[in-house]
Wavefront OBJ file of the C-alpha trace (Angstrom):
o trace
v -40.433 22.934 327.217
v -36.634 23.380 328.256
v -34.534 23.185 325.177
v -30.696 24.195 325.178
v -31.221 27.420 323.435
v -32.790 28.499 326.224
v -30.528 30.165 329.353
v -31.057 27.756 332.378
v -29.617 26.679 335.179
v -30.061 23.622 337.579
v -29.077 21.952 341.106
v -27.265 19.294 339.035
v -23.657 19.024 337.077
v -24.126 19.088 333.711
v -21.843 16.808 331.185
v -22.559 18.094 327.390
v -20.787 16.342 324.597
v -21.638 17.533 321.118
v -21.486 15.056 318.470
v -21.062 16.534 315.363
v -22.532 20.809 314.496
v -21.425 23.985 314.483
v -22.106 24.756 318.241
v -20.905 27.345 320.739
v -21.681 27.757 324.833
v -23.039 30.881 326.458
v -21.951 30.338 330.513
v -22.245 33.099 332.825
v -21.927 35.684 329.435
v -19.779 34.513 327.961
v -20.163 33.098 324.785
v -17.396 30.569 323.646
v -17.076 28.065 320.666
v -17.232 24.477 321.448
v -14.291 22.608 319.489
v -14.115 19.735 317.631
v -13.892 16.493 320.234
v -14.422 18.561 323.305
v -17.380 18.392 325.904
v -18.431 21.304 328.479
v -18.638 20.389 332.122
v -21.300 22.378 334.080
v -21.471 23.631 337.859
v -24.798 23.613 339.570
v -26.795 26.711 339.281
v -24.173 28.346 336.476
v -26.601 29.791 334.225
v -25.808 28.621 330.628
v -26.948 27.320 327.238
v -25.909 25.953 324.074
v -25.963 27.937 320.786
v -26.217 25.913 317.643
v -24.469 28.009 315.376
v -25.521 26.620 312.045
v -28.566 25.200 310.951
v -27.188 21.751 310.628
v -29.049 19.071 312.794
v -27.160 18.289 316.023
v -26.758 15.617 318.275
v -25.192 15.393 321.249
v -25.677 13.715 325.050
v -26.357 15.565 327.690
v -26.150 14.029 331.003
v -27.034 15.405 334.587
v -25.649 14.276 337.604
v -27.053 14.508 341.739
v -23.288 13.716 343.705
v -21.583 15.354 346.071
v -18.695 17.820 344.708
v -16.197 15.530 345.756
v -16.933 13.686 342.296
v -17.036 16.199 340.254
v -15.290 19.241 341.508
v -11.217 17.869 340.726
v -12.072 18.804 336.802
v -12.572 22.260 337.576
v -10.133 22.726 340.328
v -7.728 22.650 337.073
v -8.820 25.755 335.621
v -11.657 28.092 336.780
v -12.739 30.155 334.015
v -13.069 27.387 331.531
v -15.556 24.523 330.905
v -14.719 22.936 328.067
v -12.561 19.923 327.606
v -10.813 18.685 324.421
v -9.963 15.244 324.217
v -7.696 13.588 321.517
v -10.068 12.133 318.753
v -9.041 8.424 319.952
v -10.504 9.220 323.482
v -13.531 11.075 322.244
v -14.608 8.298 320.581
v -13.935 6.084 323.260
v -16.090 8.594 325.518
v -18.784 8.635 323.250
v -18.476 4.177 323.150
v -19.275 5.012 326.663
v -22.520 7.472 326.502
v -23.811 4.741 324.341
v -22.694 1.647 326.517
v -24.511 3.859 329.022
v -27.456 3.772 326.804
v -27.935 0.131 325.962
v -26.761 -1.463 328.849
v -29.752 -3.495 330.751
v -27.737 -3.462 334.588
v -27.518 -0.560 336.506
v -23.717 -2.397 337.384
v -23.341 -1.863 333.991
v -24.333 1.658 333.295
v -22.120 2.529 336.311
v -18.841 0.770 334.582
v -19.193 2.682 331.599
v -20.113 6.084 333.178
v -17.065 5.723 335.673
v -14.873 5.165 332.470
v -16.139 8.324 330.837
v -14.703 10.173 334.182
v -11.713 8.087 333.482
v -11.492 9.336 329.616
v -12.429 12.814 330.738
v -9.269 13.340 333.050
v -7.451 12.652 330.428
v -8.351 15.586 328.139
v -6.969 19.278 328.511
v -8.662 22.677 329.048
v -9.726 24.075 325.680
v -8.356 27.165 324.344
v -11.469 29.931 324.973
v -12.357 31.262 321.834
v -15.015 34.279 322.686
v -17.786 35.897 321.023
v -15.592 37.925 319.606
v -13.651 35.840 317.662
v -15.777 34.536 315.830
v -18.899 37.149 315.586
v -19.081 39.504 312.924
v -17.804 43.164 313.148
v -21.193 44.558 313.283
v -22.346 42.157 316.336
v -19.173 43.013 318.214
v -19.873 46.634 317.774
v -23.041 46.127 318.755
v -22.511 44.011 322.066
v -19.765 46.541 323.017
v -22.061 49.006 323.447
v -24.844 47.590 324.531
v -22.188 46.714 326.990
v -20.536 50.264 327.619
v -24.472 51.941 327.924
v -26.576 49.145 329.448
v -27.705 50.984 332.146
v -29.361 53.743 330.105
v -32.225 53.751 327.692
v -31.068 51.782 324.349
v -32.627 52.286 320.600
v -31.912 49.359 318.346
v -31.526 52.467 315.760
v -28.739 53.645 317.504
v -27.330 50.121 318.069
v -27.275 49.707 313.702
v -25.649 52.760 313.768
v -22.855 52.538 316.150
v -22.718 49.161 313.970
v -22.883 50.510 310.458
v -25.257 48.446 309.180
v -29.249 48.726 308.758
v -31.137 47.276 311.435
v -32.435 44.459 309.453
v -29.431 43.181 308.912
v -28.593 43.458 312.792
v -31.253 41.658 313.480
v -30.317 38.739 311.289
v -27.117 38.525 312.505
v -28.062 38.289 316.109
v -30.883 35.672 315.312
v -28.188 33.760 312.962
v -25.305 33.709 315.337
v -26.559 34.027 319.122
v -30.369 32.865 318.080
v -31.265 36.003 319.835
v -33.200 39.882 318.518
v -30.603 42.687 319.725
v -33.026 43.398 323.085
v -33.061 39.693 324.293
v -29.697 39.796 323.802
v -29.538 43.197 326.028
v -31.686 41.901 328.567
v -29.761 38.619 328.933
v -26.451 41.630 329.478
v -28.857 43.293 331.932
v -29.485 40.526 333.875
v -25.960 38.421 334.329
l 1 2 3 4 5 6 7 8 9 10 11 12 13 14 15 16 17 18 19 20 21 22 23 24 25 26 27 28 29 30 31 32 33 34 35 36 37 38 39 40 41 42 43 44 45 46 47 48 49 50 51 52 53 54 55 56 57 58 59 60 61 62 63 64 65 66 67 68 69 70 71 72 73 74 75 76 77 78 79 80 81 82 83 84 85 86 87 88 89 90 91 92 93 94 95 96 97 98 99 100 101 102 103 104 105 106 107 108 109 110 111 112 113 114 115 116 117 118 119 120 121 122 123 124 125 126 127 128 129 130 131 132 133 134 135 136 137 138 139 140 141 142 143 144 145 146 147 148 149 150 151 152 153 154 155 156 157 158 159 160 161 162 163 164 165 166 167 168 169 170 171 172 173 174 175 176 177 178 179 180 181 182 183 184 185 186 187 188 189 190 191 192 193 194
């Protein structure tokens, strides 16, 4: 089964609004943190996935939608390179009143109110500040991504990637699987493929 640690992509736009967690977004390779009362809007067929950063539980809504770009398409006209919104914490909850009206609301009629006041709320919200991978990864990892990076094209030895990192491979390892949820060769491959 499809689970948001997973990189996928779909014909659909994608809303995600964390509720609470320590959680970051990979989109296209790049791998930014998701800040407090923000939400990531999704293209169709952007490859992309959510990294829960800690092992808190997490909670959020994530909602697919099947329109036409004219709907969708005026939040990213603002700013191409970034997909995540921040709304002030007085709108964010009022978005997430919404998700829920959206929830428990018996009438389609209904449902449609509260999701066309969500769109409402988002416009109101600003393009996040992109804080990268590596701003927030350890030295090691960043050492490490930079070169699988620099020699992706050639044969790579995870004993060579501790090294250029200075630190044993074990401990590679757990960093990649602690902060990307990745080994150091899916992570490569994932490089290799975008």
């Amino acid at each position: 089964p499809l689970t948001h640690r997973e990189m996928h992509l779909h014909e659909e736009y994608e809303i995600f609004v964390p509720m609470g967690g320590d959680d970051a977004f990979e989109l296209d390779g790049r791998l930014c943190i998701i800040p407090e009362n923000s939400l990531v809007l999704i293209r169709p067929y952007e490859l992309h996935r959510c990294v829960f950063r800690s092992k808190e539980p997490h909670s959020y809504f994530w909602i697919l939608l099947r329109t036409d770009e004219s709907l969708m398409e005026p939040f990213f006209r603002q700013n191409e390179k970034n997909n995540i919104i921040t709304l002030e914490a007085e709108n964010f909850k009022k978005l997430t009143d919404c998700l829920f009206e959206m929830l428990e609301k018996k009438s389609k009629l209904e449902q449609y109110i509260a999701f066309f006041n969500m769109l409402d709320i988002i416009k109101k919200g600003e393009f996040a500040q992109v804080i990268e991978e590596k701003d927030f990864l350890p030295k090691d990892m960043v050492r490490a991504l930079e070169y699988m990076e620099r020699y992706m094209s050639e044969k790579i030895d995870i004993r060579t990637v501790a090294k250029v990192s200075m630190v044993s491979i074990n401990t590679l390892e757990r960093h990649f699987s602690e902060y990307l949820q990745l080994s150091p060769s899916e992570a490569l491959r994932r490089k290799r493929l975008i």
